[in-house]
C-alpha positions in Angstrom: -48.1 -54.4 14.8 -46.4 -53.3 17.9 -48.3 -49.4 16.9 -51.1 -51.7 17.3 -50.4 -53.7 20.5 -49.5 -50.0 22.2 -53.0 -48.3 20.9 -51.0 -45.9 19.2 -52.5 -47.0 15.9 -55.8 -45.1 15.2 -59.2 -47.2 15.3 -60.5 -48.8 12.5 -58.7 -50.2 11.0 -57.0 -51.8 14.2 -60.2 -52.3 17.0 -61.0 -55.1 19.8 -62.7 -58.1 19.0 -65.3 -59.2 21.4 -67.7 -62.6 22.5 -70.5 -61.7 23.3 -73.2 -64.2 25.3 -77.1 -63.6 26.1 -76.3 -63.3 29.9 -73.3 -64.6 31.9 -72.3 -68.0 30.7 -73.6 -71.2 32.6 -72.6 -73.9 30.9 -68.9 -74.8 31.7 -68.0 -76.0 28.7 -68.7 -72.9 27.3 -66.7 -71.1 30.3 -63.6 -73.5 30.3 -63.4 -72.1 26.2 -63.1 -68.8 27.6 -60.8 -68.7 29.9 -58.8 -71.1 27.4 -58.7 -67.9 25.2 -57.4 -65.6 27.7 -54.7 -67.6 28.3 -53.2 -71.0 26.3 -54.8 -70.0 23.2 -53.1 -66.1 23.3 -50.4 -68.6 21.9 -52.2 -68.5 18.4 -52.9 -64.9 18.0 -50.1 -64.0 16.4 -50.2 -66.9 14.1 -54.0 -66.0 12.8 -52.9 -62.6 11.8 -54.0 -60.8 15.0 -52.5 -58.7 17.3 -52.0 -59.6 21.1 -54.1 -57.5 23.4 -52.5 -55.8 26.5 -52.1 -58.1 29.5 -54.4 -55.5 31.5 -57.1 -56.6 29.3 -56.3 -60.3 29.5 -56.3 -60.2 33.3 -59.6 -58.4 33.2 -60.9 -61.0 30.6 -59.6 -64.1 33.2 -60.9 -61.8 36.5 -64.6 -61.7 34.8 -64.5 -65.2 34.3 -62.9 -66.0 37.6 -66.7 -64.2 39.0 -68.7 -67.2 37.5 
């Protein structure tokens, strides 16, 4: 797991997971439930048999959202 988290494990079997949207979101439900992701709900990861991603994408993740 940790071969993982450091991207020293080759890709696949270990590779990003994405959402995708038609367009930047507008509805703020819908926004709110993405920046929930990229930060309370990171709590959870581990738990659903993931592997955390590096904060430098989790800051990226919140700074795109932070544009809306």
């Amino acid at each position: 797991m940790t071969a993982i988290k450091n991207g020293k494990y080759p890709s696949p079997p270990a590779r990003d997971l994405y959402f995708i949207a038609k367009g930047k979101p507008q509805n703020e439900v819908v926004i709110e439930f993405l920046k929930w992701i990229v930060t309370e709900g990171q709590q959870f990861v581990n738990e659903g048999g993931y592997v955390q991603i590096s904060e430098e994408k989790l800051q990226y993740g919140i700074n795109e959202l932070e544009k809306q």
